[in-house]
N, C-alpha and C positions, 0 to 999 in steps of 0.2 A: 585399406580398412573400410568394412561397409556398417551399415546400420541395419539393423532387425528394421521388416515391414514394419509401416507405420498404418495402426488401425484404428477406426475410429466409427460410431455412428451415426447415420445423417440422414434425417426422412426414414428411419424404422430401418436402415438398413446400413450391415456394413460395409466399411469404406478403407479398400488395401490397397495402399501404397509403397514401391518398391522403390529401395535408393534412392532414398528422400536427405539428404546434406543432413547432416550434425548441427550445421547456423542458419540454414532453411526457415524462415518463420512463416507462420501459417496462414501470413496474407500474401505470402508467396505462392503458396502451396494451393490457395484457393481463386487465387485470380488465372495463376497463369499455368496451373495443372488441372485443377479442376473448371476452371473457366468460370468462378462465379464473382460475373463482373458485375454482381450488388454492391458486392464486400468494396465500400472506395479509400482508394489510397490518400490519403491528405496531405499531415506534417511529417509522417511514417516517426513521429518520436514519442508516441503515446498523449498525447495535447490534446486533439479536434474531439477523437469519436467517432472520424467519421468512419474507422475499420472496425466497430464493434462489433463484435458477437457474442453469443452467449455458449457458456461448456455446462454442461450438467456430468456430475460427479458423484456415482453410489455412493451413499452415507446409510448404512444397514437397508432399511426398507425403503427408503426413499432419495428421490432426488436431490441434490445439493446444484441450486442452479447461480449461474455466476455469468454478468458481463465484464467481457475483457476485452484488452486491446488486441487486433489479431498480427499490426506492423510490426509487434516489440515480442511478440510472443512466438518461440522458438515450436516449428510443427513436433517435433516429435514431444513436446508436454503435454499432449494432449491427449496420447496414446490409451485407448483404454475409457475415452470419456465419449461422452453425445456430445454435438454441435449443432446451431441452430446459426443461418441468415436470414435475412427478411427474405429468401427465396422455399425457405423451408416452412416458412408461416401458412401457406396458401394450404385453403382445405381441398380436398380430392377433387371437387367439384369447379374449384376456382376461387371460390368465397374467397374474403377478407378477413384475417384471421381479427380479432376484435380490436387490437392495438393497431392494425392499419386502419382498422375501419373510422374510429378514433380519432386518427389523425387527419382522414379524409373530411369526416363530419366537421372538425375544430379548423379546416385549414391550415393545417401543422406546418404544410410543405413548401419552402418558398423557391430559392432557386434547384433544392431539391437534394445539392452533393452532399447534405451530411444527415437528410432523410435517413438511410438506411443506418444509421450508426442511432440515430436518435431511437428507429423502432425498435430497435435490437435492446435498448439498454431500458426501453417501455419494456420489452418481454420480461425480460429479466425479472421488472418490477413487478409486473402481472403474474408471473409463475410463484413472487416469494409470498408479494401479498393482497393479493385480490383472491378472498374468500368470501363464501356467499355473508351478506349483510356486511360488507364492511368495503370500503372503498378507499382508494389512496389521497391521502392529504395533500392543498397544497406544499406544505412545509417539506412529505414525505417525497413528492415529486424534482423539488429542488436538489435536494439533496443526492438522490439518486441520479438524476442527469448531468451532474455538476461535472463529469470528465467529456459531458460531449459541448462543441462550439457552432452557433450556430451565425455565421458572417454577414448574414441579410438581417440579425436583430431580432430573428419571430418567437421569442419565447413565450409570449403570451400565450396563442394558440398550443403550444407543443405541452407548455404544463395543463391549457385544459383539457386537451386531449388525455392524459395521466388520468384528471379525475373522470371523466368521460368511460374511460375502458371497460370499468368494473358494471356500468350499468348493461352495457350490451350483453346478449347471449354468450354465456358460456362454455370457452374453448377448453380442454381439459389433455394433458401429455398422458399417451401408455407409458406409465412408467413401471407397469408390472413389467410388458415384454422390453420396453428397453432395459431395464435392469438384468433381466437375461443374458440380453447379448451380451453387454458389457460384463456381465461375469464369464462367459464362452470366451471372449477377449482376454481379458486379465487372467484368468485361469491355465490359459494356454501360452502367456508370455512370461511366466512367473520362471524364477531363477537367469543365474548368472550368465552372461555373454562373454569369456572373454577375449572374444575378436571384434565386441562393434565398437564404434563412433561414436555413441549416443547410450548412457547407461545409466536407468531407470532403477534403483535398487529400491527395494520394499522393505528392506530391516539395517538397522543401524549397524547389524556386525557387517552383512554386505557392504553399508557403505564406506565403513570404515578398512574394510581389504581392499576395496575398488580406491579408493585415495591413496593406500599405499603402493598399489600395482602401476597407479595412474597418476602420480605428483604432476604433472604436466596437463591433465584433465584440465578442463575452464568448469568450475566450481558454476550450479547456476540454480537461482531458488526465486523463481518467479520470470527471470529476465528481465525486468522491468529494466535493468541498469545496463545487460547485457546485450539486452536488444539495441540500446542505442550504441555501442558501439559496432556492430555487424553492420546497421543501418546507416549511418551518419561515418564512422569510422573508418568504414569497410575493412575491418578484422576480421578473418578469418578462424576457425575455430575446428582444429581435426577432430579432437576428443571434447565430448562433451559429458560430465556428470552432475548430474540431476538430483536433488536431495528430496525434492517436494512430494513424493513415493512413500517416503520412512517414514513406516507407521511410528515411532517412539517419538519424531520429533515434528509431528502433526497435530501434539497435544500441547493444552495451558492445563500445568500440573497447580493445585491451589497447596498450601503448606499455613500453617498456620502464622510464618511471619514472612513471605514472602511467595513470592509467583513466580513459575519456570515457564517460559514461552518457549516452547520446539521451533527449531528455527525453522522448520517448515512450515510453521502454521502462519496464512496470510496474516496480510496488514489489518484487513476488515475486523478477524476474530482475533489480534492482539489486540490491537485498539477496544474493543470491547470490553475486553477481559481488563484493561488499564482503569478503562471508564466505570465499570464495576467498580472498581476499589476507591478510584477518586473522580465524583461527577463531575469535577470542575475543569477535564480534561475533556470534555464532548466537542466542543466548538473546535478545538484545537485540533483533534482526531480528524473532523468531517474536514478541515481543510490541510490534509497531508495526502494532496493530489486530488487526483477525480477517483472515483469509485473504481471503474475497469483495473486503475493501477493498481488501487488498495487490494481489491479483489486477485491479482497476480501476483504482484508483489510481496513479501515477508520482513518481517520485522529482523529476521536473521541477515536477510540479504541485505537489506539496507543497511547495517551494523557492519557487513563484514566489509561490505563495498567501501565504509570510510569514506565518504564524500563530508568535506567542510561543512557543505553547505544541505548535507540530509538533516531533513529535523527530527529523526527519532532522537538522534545521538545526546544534544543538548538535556531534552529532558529527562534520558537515562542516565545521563551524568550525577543531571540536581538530585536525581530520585536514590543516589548510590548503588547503581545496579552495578552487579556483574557479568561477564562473560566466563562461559566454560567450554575450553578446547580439547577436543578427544581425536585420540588417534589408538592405532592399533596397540601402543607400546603405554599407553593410560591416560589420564583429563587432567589437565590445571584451572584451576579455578582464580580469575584477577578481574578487578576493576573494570570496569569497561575504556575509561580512560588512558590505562595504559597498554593498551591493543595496539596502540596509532606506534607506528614509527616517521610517519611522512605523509607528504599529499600520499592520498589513496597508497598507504604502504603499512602493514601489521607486522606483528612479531608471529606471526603464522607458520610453522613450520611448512615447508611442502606437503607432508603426510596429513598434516590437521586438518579437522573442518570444525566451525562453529556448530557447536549444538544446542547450545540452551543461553538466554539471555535472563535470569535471576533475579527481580525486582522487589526490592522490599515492600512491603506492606506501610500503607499509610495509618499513622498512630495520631490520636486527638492532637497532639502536640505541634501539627504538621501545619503551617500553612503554604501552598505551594502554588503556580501557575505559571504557564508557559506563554511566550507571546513569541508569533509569528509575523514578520514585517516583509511583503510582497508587491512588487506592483496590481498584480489583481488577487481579490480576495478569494479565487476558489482557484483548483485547479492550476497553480505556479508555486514556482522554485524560489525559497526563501532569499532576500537578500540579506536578514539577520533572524537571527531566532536566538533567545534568553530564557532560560527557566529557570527559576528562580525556587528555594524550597528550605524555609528555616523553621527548628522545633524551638518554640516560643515557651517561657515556663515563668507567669510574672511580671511579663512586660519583658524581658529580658530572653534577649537569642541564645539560646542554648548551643544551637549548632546550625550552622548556614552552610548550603552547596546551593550554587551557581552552576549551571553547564550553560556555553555561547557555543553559536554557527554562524559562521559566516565572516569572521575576525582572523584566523589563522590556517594553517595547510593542512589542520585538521582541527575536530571537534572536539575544545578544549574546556576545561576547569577553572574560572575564577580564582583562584586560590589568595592573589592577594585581596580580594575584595572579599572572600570568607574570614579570611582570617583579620580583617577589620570589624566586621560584625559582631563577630563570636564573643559573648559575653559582653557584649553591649547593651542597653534600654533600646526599645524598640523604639523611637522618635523620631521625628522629623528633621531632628538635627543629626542625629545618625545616617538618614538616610539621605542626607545632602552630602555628608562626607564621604561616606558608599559608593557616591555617583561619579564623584570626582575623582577615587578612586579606579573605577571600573572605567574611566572614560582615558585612564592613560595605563592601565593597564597591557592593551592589544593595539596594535598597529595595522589596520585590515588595509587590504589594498583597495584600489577603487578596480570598477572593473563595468562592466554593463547594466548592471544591477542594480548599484549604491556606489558612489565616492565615499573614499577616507573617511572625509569630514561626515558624510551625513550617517556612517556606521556610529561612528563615533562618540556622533550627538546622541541619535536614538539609543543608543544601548545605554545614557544614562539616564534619558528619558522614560525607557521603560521599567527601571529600577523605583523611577517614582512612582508610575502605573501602578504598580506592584504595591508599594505603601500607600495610595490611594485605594488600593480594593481590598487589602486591609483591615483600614478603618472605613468599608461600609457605601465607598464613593459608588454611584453607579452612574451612567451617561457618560462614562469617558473612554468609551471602544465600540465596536458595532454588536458585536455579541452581545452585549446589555444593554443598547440604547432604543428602546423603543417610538415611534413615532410621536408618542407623546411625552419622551422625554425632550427629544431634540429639537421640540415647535415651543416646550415652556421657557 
């Protein structure tokens, strides 16, 4: 079994590649095919940053530009997009593209190995928003480099380099003739393969006959999770099917009581689309990974992967979402909670793939919040997560959902600590019996992360968090505590 050429733009020009693997990923592809040894290998598990690069993706007349991790990201997802390294920055002449210049001027660069991830993920920043009269914020800077690491400590220099960029002379992408190509590509790879390896389909009835021809297919919508088994695992992968193509499930449908997220559509524009309906989920978004991951990643994939310890799950739980499974033979529509059969294990037929995750609409009624408990605050893998979401009517709970992570072999429901609530006064003496409730609830294991005990304690800790923001507390988390709360 082979795989369709793998083609792609880079420096104004296309780039074909033959018999490129199915689990090839495209810091493979680029260090030791293409020989571009900017691109550096680090944690190879999506962490550092230091393998960023950026994809730019038609979105009608223009650009959609994105940094991603290149160690976790399978080469043939790329097919059909532009690519840029810090090798590609350089103007005809030699110049400095202005985001290295930037770096030069601020002294960005310390021992130097995760330079190239750092300018890569500046590009990024600089193509979405450095328009004339307007320049990137410190705030805007953190946020966007939050998936790169830099192990000499220099982040000083590296965010004023950020704000730095925007004043130098302006560098500007053809994006009329790369749009070109990239239609000349896409145009000419369009329709079904069915002898490759690697299968890209662009409509949902495609891909729903590609899963049933293919039950054996490795399912893959971002890689973010995938990658690290190829990498870390060394799994093997003959077939590979690709969802992140399908135009139908690349969209956030809006409805009047609820939201359908396409399980193709990244993390970055779920997340948004969440944060729309409820602000109070912002800070919680910005830290579900670094950007590059959000930006490859999908809120599908992360739902169907089942990991304990993903934190979309929890808060899709509280929020009552559903999933809907479609296969050639028709869709079910269920809970999101009852997907799980096991660690990492669904009621998925072979044939099925996740297509749409279903989110109710937030109503006055609603108070809700999610809390994430990590050893570092950006960029890591929860050791608990709890959201928590009850409709108040009175003083009194009308209806309470809980979802936790990080407590059982998969992403679970409160159920008895709801059904304590439920039609309770909202008080302080409820919410002490709540806690003690919830704290023998789950039996977590310890593990590298968190011991038993200290799951335990925090999950009824942040039950009180919870009734504290509430009634109005602020200075009791980093998200709300400003410097002048925490010096009074």
């Amino acid at each position: 079994m082979t795989t369709r050429p793998l083609q792609f733009v880079r420096r104004g020009q296309t780039v074909t590649l033959h018999d490129v693997p199915p689990d090839r990923t495209l810091l493979e592809v680029l260090r030791e095919d293409l020989h571009c040894t900017d691109t550096k290998e680090g944690c190879n598990e999506g962490d550092c940053g230091a393998c960023t690069v950026v994809l730019g993706e038609a979105k009608g007349e223009r650009l959609k530009y994105r940094a991603v991790n290149s160690c976790i990201r399978l080469a043939h997802s790329v097919q059909g997009q532009a690519l840029w390294t810090t090798q590609d920055l350089l103007a005809p002449d030699g110049s400095l593209h202005p985001v290295q210049q930037a770096m030069v001027q601020c002294h960005g660069s310390q021992c130097g190995f995760c330079t190239p991830g750092f300018v890569m993920s500046l590009f990024g920043m600089y193509q979405n928003h450095v328009v004339p009269g307007r320049s990137v914020t410190r705030a805007l800077a953190q946020q966007d480099l939050s998936g790169n690491l830099c192990r000499c400590t220099g982040y000083r220099p590296i965010l004023d380099a950020a704000q730095t960029m925007a004043a130098l002379p302006r560098v500007q992408v053809n994006e009329t003739e790369l749009l070109q190509r990239l239609k000349q590509i896409n145009q000419a790879g369009q329709g079904l393969e069915a002898d490759s390896a690697y299968f890209l389909p662009n409509t949902l009835s495609e891909l729903l006959l590609l899963r049933s021809s293919h039950p054996a297919a490795q399912l893959v919508a971002g890689c973010t999770d995938v990658g690290l088994w190829v990498n870390k695992g060394h799994r093997r992968l003959p077939k590979v099917l690709d969802l992140t193509r399908v135009a139908e499930l690349r969209r956030v449908e809006v409805y009047p009581h609820h939201l359908a997220i396409g399980a193709a559509v990244p993390l970055t524009e779920a997340f948004s689309a969440l944060v729309a309906d409820r602000p109070q989920l912002q800070a919680f978004a910005l830290r579900f990974a670094g950007l590059p991951v959000r930006n490859s990643g999908t809120l599908g994939g992360n739902v169907a992967n089942g990991s304990p310890i993903g934190d979309s799950m929890p808060l899709l739980i509280a929020l009552g979402a559903n999933v809907v499974l479609m296969s050639t033979r028709g869709h079910r529509d269920l809970p999101l909670e009852r997907l799980y059969t096991g660690y990492r294990q669904n009621l998925m037929a072979p044939d099925e793939v996740l297509a749409w995750i279903k989110v109710p609409k937030a109503v006055p009624q609603e108070f809700s919040r999610v809390y994430k408990v990590s050893k570092r605050f950006d960029d890591d893998i929860s050791a608990l997560c709890l959201a928590v979401a009850l409709h108040l009517e009175g003083g009194q709970i009308v209806r309470a959902s809980i979802g936790v992570g990080g407590v059982a072999a998969t992403p679970v429901r409160a159920g008895q600590t709801e059904a304590l609530l439920t039609g309770k006064p909202w008080t302080e003496a409820t919410v002490q019996r709540a806690m003690r409730v919830l704290r023998q609830e789950f039996s977590p294991i310890s593990d590298l992360r968190a011991s038993n005990a200290y799951r335990v304690q925090v999950l009824g800790n942040l039950l009180q968090r919870f009734w504290l923001e509430s009634q109005g507390a602020r200075a009791i988390n980093l998200e709300s505590a400003g410097l002048e709360e925490l010096l009074a």
